[in-house]
C-alpha positions as CSV (number, residue, x, y, z in Angstrom):
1,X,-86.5,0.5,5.7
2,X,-83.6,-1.5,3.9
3,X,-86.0,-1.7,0.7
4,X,-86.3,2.1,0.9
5,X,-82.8,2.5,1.3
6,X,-81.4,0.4,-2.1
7,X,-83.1,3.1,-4.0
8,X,-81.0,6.0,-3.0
9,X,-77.6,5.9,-3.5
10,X,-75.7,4.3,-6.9
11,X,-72.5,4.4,-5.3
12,X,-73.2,2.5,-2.3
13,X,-75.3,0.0,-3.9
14,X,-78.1,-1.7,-1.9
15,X,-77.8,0.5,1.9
16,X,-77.7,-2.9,4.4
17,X,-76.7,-0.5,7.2
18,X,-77.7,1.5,9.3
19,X,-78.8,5.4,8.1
20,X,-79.6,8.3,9.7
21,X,-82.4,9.1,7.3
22,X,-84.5,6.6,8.4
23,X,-84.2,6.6,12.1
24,X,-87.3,7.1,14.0
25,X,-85.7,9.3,17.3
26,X,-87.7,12.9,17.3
27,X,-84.0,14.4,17.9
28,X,-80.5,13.1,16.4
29,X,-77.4,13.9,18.3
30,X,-74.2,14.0,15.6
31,X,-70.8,14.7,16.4
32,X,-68.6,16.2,13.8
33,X,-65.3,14.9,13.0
34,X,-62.5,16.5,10.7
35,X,-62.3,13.5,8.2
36,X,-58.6,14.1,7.8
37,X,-57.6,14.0,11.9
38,X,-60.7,12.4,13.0
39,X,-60.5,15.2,15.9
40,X,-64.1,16.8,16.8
41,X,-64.6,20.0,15.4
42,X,-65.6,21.8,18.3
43,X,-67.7,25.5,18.3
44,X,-68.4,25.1,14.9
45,X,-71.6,26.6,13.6
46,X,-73.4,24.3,10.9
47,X,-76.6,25.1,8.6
48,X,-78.7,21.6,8.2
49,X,-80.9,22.6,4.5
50,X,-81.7,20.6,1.6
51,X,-79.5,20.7,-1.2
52,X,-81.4,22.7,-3.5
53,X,-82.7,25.3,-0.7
54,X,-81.3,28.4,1.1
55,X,-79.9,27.8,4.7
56,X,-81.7,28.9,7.6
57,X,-79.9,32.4,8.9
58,X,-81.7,32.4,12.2
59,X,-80.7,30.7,15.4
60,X,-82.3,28.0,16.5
61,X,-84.4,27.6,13.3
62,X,-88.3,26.2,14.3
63,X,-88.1,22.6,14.6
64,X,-90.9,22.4,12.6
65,X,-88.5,23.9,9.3
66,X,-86.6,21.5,7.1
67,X,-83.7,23.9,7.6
68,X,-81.8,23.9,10.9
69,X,-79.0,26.2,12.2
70,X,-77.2,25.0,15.3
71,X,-73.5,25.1,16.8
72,X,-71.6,22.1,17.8
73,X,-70.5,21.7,21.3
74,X,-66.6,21.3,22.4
75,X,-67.2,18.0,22.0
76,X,-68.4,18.2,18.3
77,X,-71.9,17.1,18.9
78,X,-74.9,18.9,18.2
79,X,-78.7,18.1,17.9
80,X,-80.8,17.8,15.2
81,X,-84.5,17.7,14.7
82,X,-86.0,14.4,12.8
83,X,-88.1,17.1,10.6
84,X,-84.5,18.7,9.1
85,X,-83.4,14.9,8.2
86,X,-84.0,13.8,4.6
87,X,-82.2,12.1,2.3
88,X,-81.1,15.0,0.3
89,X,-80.2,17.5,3.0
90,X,-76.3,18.6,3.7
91,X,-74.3,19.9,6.6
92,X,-72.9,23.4,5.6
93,X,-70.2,25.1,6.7
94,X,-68.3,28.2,6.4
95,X,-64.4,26.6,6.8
96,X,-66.0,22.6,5.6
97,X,-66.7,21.6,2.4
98,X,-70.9,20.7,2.1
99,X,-71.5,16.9,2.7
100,X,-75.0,14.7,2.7
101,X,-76.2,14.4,6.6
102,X,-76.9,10.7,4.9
103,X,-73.2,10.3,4.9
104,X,-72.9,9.6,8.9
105,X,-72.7,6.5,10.4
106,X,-73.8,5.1,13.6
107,X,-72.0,4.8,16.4
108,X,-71.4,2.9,18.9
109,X,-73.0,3.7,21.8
110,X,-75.9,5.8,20.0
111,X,-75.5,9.0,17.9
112,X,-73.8,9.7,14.5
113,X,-70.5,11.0,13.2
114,X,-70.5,13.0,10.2
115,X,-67.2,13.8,9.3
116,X,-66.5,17.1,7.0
117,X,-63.5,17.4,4.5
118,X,-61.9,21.4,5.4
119,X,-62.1,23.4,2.4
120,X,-58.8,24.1,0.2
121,X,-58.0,27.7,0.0
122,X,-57.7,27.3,-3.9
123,X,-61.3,26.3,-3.9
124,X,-60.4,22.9,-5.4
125,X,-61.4,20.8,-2.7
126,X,-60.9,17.0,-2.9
127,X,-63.4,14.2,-3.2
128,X,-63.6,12.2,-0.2
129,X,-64.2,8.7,0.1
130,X,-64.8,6.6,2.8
131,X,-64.0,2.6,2.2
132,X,-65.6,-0.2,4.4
133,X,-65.6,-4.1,4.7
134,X,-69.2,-5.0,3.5
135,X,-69.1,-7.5,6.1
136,X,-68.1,-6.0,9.7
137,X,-69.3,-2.4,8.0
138,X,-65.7,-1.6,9.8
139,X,-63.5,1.1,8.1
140,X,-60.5,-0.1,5.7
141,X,-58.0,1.8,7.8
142,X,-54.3,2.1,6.4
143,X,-55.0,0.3,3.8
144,X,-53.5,0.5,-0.1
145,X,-56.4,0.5,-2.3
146,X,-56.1,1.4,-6.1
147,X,-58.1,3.9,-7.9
148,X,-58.9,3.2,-11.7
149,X,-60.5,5.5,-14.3
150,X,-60.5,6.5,-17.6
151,X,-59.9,10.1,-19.1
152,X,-61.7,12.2,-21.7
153,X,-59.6,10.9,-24.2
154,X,-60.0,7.4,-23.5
155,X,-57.0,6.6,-21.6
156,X,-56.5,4.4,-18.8
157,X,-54.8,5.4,-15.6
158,X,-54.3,4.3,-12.3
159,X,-53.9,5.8,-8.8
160,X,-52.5,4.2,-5.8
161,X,-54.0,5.4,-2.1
162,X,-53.9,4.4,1.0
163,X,-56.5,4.7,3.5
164,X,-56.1,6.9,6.5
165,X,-57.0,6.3,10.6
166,X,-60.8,6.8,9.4
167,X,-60.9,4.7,6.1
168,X,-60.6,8.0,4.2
169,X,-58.8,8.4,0.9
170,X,-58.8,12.0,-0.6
171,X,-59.3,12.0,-4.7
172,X,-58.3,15.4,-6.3
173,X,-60.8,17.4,-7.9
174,X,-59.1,17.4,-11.1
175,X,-59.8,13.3,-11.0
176,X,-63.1,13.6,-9.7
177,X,-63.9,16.2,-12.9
178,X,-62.6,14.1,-15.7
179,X,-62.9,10.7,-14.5
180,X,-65.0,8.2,-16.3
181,X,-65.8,4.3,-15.6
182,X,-64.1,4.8,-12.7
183,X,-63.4,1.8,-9.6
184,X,-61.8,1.2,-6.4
185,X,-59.7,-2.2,-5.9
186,X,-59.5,-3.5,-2.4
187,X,-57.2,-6.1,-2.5
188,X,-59.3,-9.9,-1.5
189,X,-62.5,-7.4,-1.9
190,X,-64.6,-7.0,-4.6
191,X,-64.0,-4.1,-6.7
192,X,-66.5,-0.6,-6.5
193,X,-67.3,1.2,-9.2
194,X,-67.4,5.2,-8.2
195,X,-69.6,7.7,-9.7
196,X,-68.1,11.3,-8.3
197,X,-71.4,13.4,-8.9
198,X,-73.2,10.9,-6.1
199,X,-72.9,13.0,-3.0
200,X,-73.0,9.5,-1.1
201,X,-69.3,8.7,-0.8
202,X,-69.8,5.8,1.7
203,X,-68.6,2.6,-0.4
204,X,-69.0,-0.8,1.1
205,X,-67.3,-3.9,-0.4
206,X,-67.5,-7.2,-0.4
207,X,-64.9,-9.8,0.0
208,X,-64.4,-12.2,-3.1
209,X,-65.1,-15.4,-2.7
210,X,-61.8,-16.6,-4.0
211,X,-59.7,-15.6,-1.1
């Protein structure tokens, strides 16, 4: 399973926790969070498809389908077949931004959270990304972290964040678009280097040895 898991996501590097894709339960109950709040997004109707597919438009989709079409509950949680789960299907919604279902982590307790960044009414919406110790796979929360990247032209900038309740920061689009060789600092961590066309945005580090 771990083997299996290095070879999918650059960003992340080798996967040593646990992911939904490989899971072996028939059914996969995930509860979805706003990513900004952390609040369940409750009555919300999400289409379960791979990436390069057309969602199902039918309610409930045959569990049999690698597309699925279900609504959560007030609680945020819904079900989801094990057939629907790969490693390149996304959660769509109408008012949420599309994310990888790969993106959810387990919680404790049993089930998944997969939480969706709301769409910006300009369109532009931001890159999310979600920092954790590599170590206690716990969330950096409120936490200043630095972003570093490079622009078409060659120059160098730097961004500072901070974290939020989740171990979210937001990166705007137009920083997402244009930057190259582009890292996270994490101050006593290792530093991650951040490729924004991975749809995996789940970035573990580990602490430096020096500290």
């Amino acid at each position: 399973m771990m083997i299996a898991a290095c070879a999918i996501s650059f960003i992340s590097g080798c996967k040593s926790y646990d992911s939904i894709v490989f899971s072996d339960d028939p059914w996969e109950t995930v509860r979805v969070l706003d990513a900004s709040s952390g609040r369940p997004i409750a009555n919300l109707d999400i289409r379960i498809h791979p990436a390069n597919t057309v969602a199902c438009e039918r309610t409930p989709c045959s569990p049999d389908s690698t597309n699925w079409r279900a609504r959560s509950d007030t609680s945020g949680r819904t079900a989801i077949p094990r057939r629907a789960i790969a490693v390149s299907v996304i959660a769509e919604t109408d008012a949420y931004a599309p994310d990888l279902l790969d993106n959810a982590t387990k919680r404790e307790g049993g089930g998944w959270d997969l939480e969706l960044t709301a769409k910006e009414p300009s369109g532009n919406d931001p890159h999310p990304l979600k920092l954790f110790d590599g170590e206690s796979k716990k969330p950096f929360v409120s936490t200043p972290v630095t972003l570093e990247f490079t622009d078409p032209h060659g120059v160098s900038h730097t961004v500072a964040l901070v974290t939020n309740a989740l171990g979210y920061v937001f990166v705007s689009n137009q920083i997402a678009a244009i930057g190259k060789h582009s890292r996270i600092r994490v101050p006593y961590y290792h530093l991650q280097f951040v490729d924004f066309a991975d749809t995996h945005h789940n970035l573990y580090f580990p602490r430096s040895k020096y500290y």
